[in-house]
C-alpha positions as semicolon CSV with decimal commas, in nm:
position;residue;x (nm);y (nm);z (nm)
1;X;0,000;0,000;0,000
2;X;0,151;0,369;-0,147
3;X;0,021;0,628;0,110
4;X;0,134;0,972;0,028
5;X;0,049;1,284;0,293
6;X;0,165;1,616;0,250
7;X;0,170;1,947;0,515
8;X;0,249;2,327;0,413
9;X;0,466;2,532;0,503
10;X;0,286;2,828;0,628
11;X;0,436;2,769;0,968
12;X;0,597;2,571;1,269
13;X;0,392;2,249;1,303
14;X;0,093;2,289;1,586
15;X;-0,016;2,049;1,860
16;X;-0,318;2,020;1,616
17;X;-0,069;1,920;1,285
18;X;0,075;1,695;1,529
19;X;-0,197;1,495;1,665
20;X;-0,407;1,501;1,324
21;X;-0,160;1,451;1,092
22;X;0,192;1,391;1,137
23;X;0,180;1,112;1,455
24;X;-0,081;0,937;1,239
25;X;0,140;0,946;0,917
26;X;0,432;0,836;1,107
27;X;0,259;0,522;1,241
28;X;0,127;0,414;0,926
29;X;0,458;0,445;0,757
30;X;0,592;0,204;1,024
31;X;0,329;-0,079;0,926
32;X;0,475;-0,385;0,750
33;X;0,341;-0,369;0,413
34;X;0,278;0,022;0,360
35;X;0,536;0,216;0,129
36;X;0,507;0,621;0,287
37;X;0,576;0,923;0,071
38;X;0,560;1,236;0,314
39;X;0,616;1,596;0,157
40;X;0,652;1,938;0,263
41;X;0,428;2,100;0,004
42;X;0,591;2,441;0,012
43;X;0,476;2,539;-0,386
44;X;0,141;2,513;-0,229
45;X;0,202;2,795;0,031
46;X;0,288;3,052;-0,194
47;X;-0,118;3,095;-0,258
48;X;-0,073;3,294;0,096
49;X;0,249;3,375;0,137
50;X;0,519;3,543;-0,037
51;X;0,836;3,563;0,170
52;X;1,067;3,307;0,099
53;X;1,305;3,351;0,339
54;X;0,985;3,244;0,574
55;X;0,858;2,948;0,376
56;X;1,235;2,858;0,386
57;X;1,243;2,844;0,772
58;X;0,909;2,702;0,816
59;X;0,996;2,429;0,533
60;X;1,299;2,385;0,788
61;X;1,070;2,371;1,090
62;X;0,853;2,151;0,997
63;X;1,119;1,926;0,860
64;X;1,231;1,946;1,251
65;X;0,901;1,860;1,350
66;X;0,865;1,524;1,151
67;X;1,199;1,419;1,221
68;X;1,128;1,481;1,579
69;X;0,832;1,298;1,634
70;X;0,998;0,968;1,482
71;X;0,981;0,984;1,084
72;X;1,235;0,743;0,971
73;X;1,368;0,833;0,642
74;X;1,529;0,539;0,557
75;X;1,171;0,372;0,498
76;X;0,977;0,649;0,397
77;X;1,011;0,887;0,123
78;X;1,072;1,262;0,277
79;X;1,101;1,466;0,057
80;X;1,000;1,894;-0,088
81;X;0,801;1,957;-0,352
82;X;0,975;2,234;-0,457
83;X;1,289;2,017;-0,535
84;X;1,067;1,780;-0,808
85;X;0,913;2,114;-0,932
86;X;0,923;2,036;-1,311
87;X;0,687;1,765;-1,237
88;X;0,452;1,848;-1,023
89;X;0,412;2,166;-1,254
90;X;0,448;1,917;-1,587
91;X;0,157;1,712;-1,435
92;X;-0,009;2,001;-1,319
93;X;-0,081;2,161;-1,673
94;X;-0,184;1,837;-1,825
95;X;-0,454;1,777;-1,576
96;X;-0,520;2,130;-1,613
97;X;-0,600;2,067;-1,976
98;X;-0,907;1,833;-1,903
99;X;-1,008;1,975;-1,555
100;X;-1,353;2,179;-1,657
101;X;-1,389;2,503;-1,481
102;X;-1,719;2,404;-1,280
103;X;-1,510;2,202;-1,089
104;X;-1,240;2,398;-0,975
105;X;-1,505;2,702;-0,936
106;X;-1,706;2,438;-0,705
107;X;-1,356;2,391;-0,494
108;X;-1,402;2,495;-0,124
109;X;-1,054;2,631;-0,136
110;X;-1,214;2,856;-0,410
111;X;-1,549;2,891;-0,299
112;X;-1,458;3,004;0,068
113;X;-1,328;3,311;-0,078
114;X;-1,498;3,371;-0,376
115;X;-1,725;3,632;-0,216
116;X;-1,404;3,827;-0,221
117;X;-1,272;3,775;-0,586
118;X;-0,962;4,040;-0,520
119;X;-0,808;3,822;-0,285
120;X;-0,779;3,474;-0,520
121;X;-0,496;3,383;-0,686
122;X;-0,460;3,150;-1,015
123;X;-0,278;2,943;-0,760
124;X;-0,553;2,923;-0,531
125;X;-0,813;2,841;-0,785
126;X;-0,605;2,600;-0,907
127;X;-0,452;2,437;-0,615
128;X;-0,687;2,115;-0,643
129;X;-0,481;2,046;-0,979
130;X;-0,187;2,084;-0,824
131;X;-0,280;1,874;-0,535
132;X;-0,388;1,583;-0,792
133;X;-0,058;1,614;-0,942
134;X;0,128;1,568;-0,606
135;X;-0,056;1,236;-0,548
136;X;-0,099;1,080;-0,906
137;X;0,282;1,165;-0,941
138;X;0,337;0,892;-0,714
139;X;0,134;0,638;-0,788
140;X;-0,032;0,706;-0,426
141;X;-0,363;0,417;-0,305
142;X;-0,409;0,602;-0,015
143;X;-0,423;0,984;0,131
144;X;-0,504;1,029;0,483
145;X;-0,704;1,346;0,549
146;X;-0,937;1,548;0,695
147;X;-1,311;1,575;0,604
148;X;-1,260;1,900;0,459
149;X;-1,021;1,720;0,200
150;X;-1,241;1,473;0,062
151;X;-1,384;1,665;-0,210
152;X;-1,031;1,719;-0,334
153;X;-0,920;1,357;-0,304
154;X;-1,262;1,344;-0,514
155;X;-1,104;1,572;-0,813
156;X;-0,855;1,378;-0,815
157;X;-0,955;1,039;-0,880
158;X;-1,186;1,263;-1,166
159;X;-0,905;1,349;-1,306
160;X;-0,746;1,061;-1,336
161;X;-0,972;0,879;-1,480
162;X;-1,007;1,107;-1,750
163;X;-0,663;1,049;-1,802
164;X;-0,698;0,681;-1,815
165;X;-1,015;0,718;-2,066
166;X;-0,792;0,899;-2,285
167;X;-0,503;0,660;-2,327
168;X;-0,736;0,358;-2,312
169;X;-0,494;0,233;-2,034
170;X;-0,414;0,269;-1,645
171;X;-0,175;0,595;-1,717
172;X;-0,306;0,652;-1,300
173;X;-0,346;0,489;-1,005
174;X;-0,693;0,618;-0,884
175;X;-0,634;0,678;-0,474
176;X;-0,860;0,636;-0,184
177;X;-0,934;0,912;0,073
178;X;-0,865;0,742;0,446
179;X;-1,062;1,004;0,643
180;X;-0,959;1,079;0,976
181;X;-1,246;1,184;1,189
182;X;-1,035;1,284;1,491
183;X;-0,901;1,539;1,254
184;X;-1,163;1,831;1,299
185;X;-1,205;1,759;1,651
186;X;-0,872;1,906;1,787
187;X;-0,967;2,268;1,930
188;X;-0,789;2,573;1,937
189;X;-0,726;2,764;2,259
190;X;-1,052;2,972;2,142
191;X;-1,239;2,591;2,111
192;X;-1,287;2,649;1,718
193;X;-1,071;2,375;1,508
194;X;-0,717;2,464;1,615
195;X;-0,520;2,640;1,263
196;X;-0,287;2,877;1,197
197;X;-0,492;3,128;0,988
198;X;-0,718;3,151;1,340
199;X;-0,414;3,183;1,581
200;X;-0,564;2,965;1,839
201;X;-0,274;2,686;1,850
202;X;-0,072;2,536;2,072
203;X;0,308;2,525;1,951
204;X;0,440;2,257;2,154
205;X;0,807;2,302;2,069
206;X;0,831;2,618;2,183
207;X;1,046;2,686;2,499
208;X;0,853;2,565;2,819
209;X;0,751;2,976;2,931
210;X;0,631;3,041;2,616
211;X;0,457;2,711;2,592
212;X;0,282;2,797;2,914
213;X;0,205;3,139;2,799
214;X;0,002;2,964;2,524
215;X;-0,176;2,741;2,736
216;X;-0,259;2,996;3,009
217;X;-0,455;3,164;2,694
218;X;-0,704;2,888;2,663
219;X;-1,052;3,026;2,705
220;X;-1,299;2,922;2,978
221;X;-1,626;3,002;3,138
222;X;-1,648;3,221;3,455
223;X;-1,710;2,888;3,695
224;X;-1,570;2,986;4,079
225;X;-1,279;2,752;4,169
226;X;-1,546;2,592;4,444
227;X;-1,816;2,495;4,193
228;X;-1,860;2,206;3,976
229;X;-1,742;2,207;3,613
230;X;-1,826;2,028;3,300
231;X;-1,554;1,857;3,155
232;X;-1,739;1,760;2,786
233;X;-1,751;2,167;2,748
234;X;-1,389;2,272;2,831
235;X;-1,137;2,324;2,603
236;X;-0,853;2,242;2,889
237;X;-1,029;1,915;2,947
238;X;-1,070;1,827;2,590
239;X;-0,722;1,863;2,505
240;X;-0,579;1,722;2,821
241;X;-0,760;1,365;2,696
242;X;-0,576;1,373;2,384
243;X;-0,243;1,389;2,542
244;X;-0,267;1,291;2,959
245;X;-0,307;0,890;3,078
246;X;-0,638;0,736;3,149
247;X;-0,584;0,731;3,459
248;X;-0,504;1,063;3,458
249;X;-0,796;1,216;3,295
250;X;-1,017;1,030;3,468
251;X;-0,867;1,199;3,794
252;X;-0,931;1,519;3,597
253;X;-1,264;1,467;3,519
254;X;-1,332;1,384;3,921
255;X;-1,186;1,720;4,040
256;X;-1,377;1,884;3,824
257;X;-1,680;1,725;3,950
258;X;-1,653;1,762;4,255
259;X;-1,532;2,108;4,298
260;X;-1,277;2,282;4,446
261;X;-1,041;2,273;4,160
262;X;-0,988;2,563;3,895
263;X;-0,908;2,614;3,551
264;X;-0,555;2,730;3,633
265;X;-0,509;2,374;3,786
266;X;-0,623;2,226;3,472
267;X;-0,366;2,414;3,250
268;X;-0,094;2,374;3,515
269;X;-0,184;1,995;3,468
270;X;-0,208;1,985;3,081
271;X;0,110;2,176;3,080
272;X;0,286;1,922;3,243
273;X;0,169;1,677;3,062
274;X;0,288;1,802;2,739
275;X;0,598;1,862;2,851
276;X;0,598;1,478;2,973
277;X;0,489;1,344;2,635
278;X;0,618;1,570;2,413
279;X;0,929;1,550;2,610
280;X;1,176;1,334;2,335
281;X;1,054;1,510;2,028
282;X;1,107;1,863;2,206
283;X;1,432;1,745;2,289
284;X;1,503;1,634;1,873
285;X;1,328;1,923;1,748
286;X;1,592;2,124;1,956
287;X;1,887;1,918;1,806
288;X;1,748;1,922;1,460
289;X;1,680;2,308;1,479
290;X;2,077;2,362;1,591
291;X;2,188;2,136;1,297
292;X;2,007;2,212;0,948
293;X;2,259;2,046;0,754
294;X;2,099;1,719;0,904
295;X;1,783;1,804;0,774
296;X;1,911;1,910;0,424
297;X;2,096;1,578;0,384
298;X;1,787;1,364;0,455
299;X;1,550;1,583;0,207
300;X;1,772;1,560;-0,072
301;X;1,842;1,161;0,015
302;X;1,440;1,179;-0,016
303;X;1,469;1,380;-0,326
304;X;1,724;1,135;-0,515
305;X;1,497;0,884;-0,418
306;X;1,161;0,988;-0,579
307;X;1,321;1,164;-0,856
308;X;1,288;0,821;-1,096
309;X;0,952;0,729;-0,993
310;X;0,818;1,102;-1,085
311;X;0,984;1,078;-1,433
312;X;0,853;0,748;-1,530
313;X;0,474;0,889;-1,444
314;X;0,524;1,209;-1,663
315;X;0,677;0,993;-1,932
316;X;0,375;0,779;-1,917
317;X;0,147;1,074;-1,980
318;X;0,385;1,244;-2,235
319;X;0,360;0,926;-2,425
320;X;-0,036;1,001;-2,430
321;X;0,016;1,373;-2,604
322;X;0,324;1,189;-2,790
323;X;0,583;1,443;-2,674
C-alpha cells in the first residue's frame, strides 16, 4: 500500500498538525506492508504567502518537526516539492487541460473566498490540480485526510480517470481518501478547530515559558474555583484527553466534578503533561533546529529517491500527447 500525505509550510507544526496529521502518518509508515511518501508541500504555500526567506524556515521547521516525532527516512520517502518542481508543474498543466472550470469554481478552497474575488490567486483556484498532481505523481492508493479534504481527493480520482479514458490504459493509479475523523475535533485555545490562519494553536516546541504562555490563553467560562465544572464543554479538558493517561484524565474529570479545583489547575496539569509526552521530540526538534545540515541531507536523500519514480509517471502521460 503507497500512502502519500503532505503538510504546508505556512508555519511551525501545531499540537493540532501533530496529533491530526503527522503522529498518524508516522505510524502508518511504520506498518509492515505500507510504502510512505511524506512531503513538505511548500509550492502550495505561496497561494498565501510570499516571503521566501519564511517558507524557507518554516519548510525547515517543519522538517524538525517530523523528524522529531519519529519519521524514519530510511523507509519512507521525505522529501520537498519544490525540489521535483518540473513535475509536479508538468503534471499540473496536463490535468489542467481536461479539468472543466465548474469544478475547480465548485472547490471549497475557491469557494470560501470567492465572495471576495480580489483576494484569489490562479494558484488558489487551481490548487486542487496541483494537489492531484502531487498524489498521481506517485502512484499514491491512499491519502489520509481530513473531512474537509475529501472533495479534493474526489477531483482527483476525476481526473485521473479522465486520463486513463484517454489513453485507453491505467496511465493513473486512482487513490482512496482514508478520512480521519479525529481530525476536525482538535480545538484551538478559542475551542474552534485549532489552525494557523485563526491563531488559536498550541506550539508545543516552543520553549517551556512560552509554551505555558500559550496554554494559560485557553478560554474558559467564569465557573468559581469551588463549583462544579463540565468537563465535555472545556477546552482544557478536551485537550488534556488527547495527550494525559487514562488514569489521569479520569482523575481530571473527578476534580472537576466535585469542585474545588480551577481552571488554572487544569492548565498547570495539561502543561505538564505536554511537557511529559512531548518531552523526546522537544528534545530532537531542539537538536534538529541547531543542525540544518541534518535536515538538508535527509531531504535531498528523499529527493534522489523519488526523482525516478516522478519521471517514469510524466513519461507515461507524455507518451499520451506523444511528446
Amino acid at each position: 500500500m503507497r500512502i502519500l500525505t503532505g503538510i504546508q509550510s505556512s508555519g511551525r507544526p501545531h499540537l493540532g498538525n501533530i496529533l491530526g496529521a503527522i503522529l498518524p502518518a508516522v505510524e502508518l509508515s511504520k506498518k509492515t506492508g505500507n510504502e510512505s511518501f511524506l512531503f513538505i508541500a511548500d509550492l502550495h504555500t505561496l497561494t498565501s504567502l510570499k516571503d521566501g526567506a519564511t517558507i524557507r524556515a518554516n519548510t525547515l521547521s517543519i522538517a524538525a518537526a517530523w523528524l522529531a516525532c519519529g519519521l524514519d527516512t530510511q523507509h519512507t520517502y521525505f522529501y520537498r516539492q519544490s525540489k521535483l518542481a518540473p513535475y509536479h508543474t508538468e503534471l499540473l498543466w496536463y490535468l489542467s487541460c481536461v479539468t472543466p472550470f465548474p469544478m475547480l469554481a465548485n472547490a471549497h478552497s475557491f469557494k470560501d473566498k470567492s465572495n471576495k474575488l480580489a483576494d484569489v490567486n490562479a494558484g488558489l483556484f487551481t490548487y486542487p490540480v496541483l494537489q492531484a498532481a502531487d498524489i498521481l505523481l506517485y502512484d499514491a492508493n491512499l491519502i489520509p485526510v481530513g473531512k474537509d479534504q475529501r472533495q479534493h481527493i474526489e477531483m482527483t480520482r476525476d481526473m485521473a480517470g479522465v486520463i486513463n479514458r484517454l489513453a485507453q490504459k491505467d496511465i493513473f493509479v486512482i487513490p482512496e481518501a482514508e478520512i480521519s475523523e479525529h481530525v476536525m475535533t482538535i480545538p484551538g485555545i478559542d475551542g474552534q478547530k485549532m489552525s494557523k490562519s485563526l491563531n488559536n494553536y498550541i506550539d508545543v516546541f516552543l520553549p517551556e515559558k512560552d509554551l505555558l504562555k500559550q496554554i494559560k490563553k485557553i478560554v474558559t467560562d467564569t465557573t468559581p474555583l469551588e463549583d462544579p465544572k463540565n468537563p465535555d464543554e472545556d477546552i482544557t479538558f478536551k485537550l488534556y484527553q488527547l495527550i494525559a493517561t487514562p488514569e489521569q484524565v479520569a482523575q481530571m474529570k473527578a476534580h472537576y466534578l466535585q469542585g474545588g479545583y480551577g481552571y488554572g489547575h487544569a492548565k498547570q496539569a495539561l502543561y505538564e503533561a505536554m511537557l511529559v509526552y512531548f518531552k523526546e521530540a522537544r528534545e530532537k526538534f531542539d537538536y534538529y533546529m541547531a543542525n540544518p545540515k541534518e535536515i538538508e541531507a535527509k531531504l535531498e536523500e528523499g529527493e534522489e529517491r523519488v526523482k525516478p519514480i516522478a519521471e517514469a509517471t510524466i513519461q507515461r502521460v507524455r507518451e499520451i500527447f506523444q511528446f
